[in-house]
C-alpha positions as CSV (number, residue, x, y, z in Angstrom):
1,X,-6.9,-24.6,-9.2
2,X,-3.7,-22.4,-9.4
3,X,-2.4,-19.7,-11.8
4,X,0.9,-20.7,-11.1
5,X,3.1,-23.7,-12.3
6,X,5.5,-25.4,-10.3
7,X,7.3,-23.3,-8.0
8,X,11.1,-23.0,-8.2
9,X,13.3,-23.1,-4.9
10,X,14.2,-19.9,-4.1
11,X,17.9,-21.1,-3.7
12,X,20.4,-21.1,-1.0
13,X,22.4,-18.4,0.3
14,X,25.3,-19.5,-2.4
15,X,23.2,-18.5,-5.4
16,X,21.3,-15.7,-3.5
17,X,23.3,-12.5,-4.5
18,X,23.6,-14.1,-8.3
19,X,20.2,-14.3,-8.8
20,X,18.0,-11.8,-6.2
21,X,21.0,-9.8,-4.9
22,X,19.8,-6.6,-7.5
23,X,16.5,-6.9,-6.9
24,X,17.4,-6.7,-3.0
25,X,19.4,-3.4,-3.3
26,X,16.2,-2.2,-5.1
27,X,13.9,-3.1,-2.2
28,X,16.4,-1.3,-0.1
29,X,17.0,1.6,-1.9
30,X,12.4,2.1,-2.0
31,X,12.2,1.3,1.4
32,X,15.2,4.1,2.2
33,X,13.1,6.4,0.6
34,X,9.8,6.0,3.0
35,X,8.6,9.0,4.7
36,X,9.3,9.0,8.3
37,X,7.6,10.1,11.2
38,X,9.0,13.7,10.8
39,X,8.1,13.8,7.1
40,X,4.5,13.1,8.2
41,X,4.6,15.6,11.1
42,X,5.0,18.4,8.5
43,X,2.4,17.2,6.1
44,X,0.3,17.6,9.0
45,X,0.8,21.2,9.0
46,X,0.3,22.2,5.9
47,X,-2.9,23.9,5.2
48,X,-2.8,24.1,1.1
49,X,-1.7,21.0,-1.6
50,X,1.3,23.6,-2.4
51,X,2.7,23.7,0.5
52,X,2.6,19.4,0.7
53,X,4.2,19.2,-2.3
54,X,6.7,21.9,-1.0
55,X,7.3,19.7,2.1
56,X,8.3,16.8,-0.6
57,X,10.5,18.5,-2.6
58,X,13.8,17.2,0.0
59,X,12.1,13.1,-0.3
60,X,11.9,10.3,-2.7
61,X,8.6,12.4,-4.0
62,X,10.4,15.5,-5.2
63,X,9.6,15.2,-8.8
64,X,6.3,13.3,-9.0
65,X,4.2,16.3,-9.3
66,X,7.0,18.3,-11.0
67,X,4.6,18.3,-14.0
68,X,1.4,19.2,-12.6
69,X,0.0,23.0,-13.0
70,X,-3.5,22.4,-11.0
71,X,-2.9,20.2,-7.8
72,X,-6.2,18.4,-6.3
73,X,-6.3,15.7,-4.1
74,X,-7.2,13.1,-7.2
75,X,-4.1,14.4,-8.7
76,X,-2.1,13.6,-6.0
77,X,-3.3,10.1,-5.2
78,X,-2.8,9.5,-9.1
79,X,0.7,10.4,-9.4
80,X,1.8,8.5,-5.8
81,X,0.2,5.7,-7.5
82,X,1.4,6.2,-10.6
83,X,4.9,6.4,-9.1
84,X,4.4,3.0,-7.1
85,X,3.4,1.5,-10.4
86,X,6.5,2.2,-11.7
87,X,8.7,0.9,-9.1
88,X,6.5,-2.3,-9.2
89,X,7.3,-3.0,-13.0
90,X,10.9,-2.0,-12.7
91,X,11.7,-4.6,-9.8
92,X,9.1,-7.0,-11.8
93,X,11.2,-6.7,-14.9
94,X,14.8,-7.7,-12.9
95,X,13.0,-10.8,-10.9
96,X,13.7,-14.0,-11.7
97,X,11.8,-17.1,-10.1
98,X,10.4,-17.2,-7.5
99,X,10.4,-13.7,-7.0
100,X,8.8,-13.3,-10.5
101,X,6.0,-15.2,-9.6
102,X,5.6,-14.1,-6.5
103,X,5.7,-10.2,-7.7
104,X,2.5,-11.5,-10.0
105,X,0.7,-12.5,-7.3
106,X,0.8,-9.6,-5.7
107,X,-0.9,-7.7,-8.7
108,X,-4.0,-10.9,-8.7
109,X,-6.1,-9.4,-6.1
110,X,-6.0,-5.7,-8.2
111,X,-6.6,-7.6,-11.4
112,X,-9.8,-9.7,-9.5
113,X,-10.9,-5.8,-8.7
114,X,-10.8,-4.7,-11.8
115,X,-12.5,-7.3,-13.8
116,X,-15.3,-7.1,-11.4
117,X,-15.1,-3.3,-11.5
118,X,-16.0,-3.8,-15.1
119,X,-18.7,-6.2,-14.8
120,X,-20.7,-4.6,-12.5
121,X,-20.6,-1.2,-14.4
122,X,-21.2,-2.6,-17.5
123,X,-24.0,-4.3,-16.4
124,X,-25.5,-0.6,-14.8
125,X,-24.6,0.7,-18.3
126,X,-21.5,3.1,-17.6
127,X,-19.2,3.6,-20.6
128,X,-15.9,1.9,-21.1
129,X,-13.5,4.8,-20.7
130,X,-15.5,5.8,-17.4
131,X,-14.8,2.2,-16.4
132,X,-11.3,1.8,-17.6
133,X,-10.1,5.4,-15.5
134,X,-11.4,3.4,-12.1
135,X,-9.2,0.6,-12.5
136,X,-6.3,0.3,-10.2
137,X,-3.1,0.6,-12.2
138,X,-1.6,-2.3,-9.8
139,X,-3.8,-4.8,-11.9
140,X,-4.2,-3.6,-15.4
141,X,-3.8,-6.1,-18.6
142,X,-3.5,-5.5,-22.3
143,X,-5.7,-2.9,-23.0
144,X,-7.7,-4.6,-25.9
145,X,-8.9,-7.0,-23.2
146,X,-9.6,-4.2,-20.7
147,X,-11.7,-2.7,-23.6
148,X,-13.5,-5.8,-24.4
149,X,-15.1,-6.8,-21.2
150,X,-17.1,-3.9,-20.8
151,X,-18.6,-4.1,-24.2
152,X,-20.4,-7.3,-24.1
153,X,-23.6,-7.8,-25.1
154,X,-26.7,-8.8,-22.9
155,X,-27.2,-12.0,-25.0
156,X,-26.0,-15.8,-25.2
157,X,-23.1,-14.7,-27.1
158,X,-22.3,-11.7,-25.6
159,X,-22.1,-13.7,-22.2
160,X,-20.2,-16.7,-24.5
161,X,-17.6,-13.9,-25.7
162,X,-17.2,-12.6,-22.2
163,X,-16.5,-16.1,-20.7
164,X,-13.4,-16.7,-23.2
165,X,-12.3,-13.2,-22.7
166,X,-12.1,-13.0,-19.3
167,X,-10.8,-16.8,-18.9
168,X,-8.1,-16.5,-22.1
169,X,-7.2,-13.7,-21.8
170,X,-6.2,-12.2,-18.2
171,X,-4.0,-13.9,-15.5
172,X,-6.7,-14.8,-13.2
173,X,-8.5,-16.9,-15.8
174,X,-8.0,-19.9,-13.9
175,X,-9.9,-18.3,-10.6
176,X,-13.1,-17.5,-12.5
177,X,-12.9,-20.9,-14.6
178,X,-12.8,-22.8,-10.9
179,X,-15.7,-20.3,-9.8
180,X,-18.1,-21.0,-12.3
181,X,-17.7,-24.8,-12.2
182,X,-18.0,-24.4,-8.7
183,X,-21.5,-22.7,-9.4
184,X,-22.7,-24.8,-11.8
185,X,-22.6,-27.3,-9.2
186,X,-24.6,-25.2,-6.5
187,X,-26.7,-23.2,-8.9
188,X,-27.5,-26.4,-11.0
189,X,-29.1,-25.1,-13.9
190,X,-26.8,-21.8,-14.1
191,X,-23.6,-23.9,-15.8
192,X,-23.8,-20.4,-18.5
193,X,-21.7,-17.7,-17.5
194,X,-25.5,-15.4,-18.1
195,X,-27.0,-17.5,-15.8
196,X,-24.2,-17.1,-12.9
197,X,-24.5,-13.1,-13.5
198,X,-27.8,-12.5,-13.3
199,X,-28.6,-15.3,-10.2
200,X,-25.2,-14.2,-8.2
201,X,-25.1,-10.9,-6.9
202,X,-21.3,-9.2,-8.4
203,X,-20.2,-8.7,-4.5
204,X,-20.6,-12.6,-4.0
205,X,-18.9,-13.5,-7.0
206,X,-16.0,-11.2,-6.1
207,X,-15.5,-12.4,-2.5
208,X,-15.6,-16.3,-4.1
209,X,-12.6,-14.9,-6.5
210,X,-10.5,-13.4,-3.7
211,X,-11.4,-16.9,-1.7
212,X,-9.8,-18.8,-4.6
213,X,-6.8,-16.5,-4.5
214,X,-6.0,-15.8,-1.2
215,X,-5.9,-20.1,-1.1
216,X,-3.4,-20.4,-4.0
217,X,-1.1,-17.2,-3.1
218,X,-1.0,-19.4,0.2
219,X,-0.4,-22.4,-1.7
220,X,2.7,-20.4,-3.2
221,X,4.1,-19.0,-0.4
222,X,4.8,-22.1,1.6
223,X,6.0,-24.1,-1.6
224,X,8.9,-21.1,-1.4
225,X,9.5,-21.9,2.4
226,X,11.6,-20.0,4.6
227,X,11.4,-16.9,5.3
228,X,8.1,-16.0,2.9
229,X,6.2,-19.0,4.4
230,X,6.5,-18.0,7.6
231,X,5.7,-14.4,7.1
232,X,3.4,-13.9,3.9
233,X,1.6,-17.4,5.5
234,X,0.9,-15.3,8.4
235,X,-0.1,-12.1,6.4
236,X,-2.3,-13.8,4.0
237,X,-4.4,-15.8,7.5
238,X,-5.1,-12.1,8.4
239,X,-6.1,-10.8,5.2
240,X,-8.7,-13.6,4.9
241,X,-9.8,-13.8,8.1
242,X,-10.5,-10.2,7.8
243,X,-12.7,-10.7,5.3
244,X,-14.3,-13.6,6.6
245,X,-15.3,-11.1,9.2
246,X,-16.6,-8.2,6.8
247,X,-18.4,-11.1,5.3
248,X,-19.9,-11.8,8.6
249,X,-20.9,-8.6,9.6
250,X,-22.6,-7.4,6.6
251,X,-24.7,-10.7,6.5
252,X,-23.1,-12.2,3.2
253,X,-23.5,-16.1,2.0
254,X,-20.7,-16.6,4.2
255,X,-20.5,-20.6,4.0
256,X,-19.6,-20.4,0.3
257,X,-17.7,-16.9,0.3
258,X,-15.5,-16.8,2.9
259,X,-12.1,-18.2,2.4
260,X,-11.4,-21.3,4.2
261,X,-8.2,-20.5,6.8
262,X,-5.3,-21.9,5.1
263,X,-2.5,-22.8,8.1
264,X,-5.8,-24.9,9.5
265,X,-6.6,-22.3,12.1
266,X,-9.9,-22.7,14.8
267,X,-13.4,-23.2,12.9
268,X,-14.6,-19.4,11.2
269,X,-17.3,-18.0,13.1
270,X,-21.0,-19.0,12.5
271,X,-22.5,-16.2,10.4
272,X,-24.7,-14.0,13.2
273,X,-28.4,-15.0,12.6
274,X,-29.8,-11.3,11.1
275,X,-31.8,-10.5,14.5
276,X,-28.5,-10.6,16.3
277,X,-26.5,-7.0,16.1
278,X,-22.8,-6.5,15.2
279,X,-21.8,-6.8,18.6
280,X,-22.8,-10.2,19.3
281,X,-19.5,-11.0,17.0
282,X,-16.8,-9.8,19.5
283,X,-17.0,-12.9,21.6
284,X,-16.5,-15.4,18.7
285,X,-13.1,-13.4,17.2
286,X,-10.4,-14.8,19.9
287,X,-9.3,-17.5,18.0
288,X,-8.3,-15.6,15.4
């Protein structure tokens, strides 16, 4: 199953500057204002936030903690954040297809992290607004929907509500509508979103959900061709044979968790029997 509909050619180089040339000279103009090596060099020196945010004042991060009286390290992640956020939604808002699409799929995997983020601290009974601060701002939706999956209730119809929410409501509905018919098939009796949560353990569900995404933002890629094919393909085998091997290691359910390699590469390695330590797993990672 795939969030996305058909996806548009990305055009030839006749219609390129027309309808991505903008959004290129944005891309440039972000990746101009990297930090460099000697940039890094001085942040290594400093020995108080003052004097890192002194070291900024000459880069692209002159003015993104212009505002703040008490610097801590949590302040500082949030505003670097805050500030990729809003270069993410400004070249979002001047894509057009493909690149719109493919700009979304980039935000899936933080929206995936978020809904689970809520799950499992509703279901430990943490608060909403507790919840809702965690979230990474890379994968927020509308807030009334944020709001409304931590506040179900522990009954049949909370669990009901839930399901619709999360399926109607957010972007990755599709992913978690695929999941659960996939469980009601292996669980048997658990075709109830209740069932699923309380027989599935919220890590396995959310390694299932990347599976399912990390497959389809493959799917995506190489119905673009070209250049994004050949190098988000590549980027996307890494990221899931990486976690194919943290799945490994940490002795998940890795026949049903662990995303399948999508360019067909060798067979993943056998899950390590739990008698057999972490090292035994070198000599099976070659292939990859």
């Amino acid at each position: 199953m795939s969030v996305a509909t058909d996806v548009m050619d990305a055009g030839g180089i006749g219609t390129f500057n027309l309808e991505h040339g903008f959004p290129e000279a944005v891309v440039r103009g972000f990746r101009s204002g990297l930090l460099t090596d000697y940039d890094y060099h001085h942040l290594t020196q400093c020995e108080t936030l003052e004097d890192m945010k002194m070291n900024l004042q000459e880069t692209d991060y002159d003015q993104f903690m212009s505002n703040e009286q008490h610097i801590t390290p949590a302040s500082f992640r949030e505003k670097a954040l805050q500030k990729l956020v809003q270069e993410m939604d400004f070249l979002r808002a001047h894509a057009v297809e493909p690149l719109a699409t493919f700009l979304d799929y980039i935000s899936y995997e933080f929206m995936i992290d978020n809904v689970m983020l809520l799950l499992k601290g509703t279901l430990s009974g943490r608060s909403a607004n507790e919840l809702i601060k965690q979230c990474n701002p890379l994968g927020l939706f509308k807030e009334s929907t944020m709001r409304s999956i931590p506040t179900f209730e522990a009954s049949p119809k909370g669990y009901a509500d839930l399901y619709q929410t999360v399926l109607i409501d957010t972007p990755v509905g599709p992913y978690f509508s695929q999941y659960l018919e996939d469980s009601a098939e292996h669980l048997g009796d658990a075709s109830e979103m209740r069932n699923i949560l309380e027989e599935v353990q919220i890590e396995v569900i959310k390694n299932s959900l990347h599976k399912l995404y990390l497959e389809d933002f493959y799917r995506v890629t190489q119905a673009i061709g070209g250049e994004t094919a050949n190098f988000m393909g590549h980027l996307i085998m890494l990221r899931a044979d990486r976690m194919a091997i943290n799945i490994t290691v940490n002795r998940y359910f890795f026949p049903p968790c662990s995303p399948s390699s999508p360019a067909g590469s060798p067979s993943p390695p056998q899950r390590s029997p739990p008698s057999l330590p972490p090292s035994s797993l070198p000599p099976s990672l070659p292939p990859f």
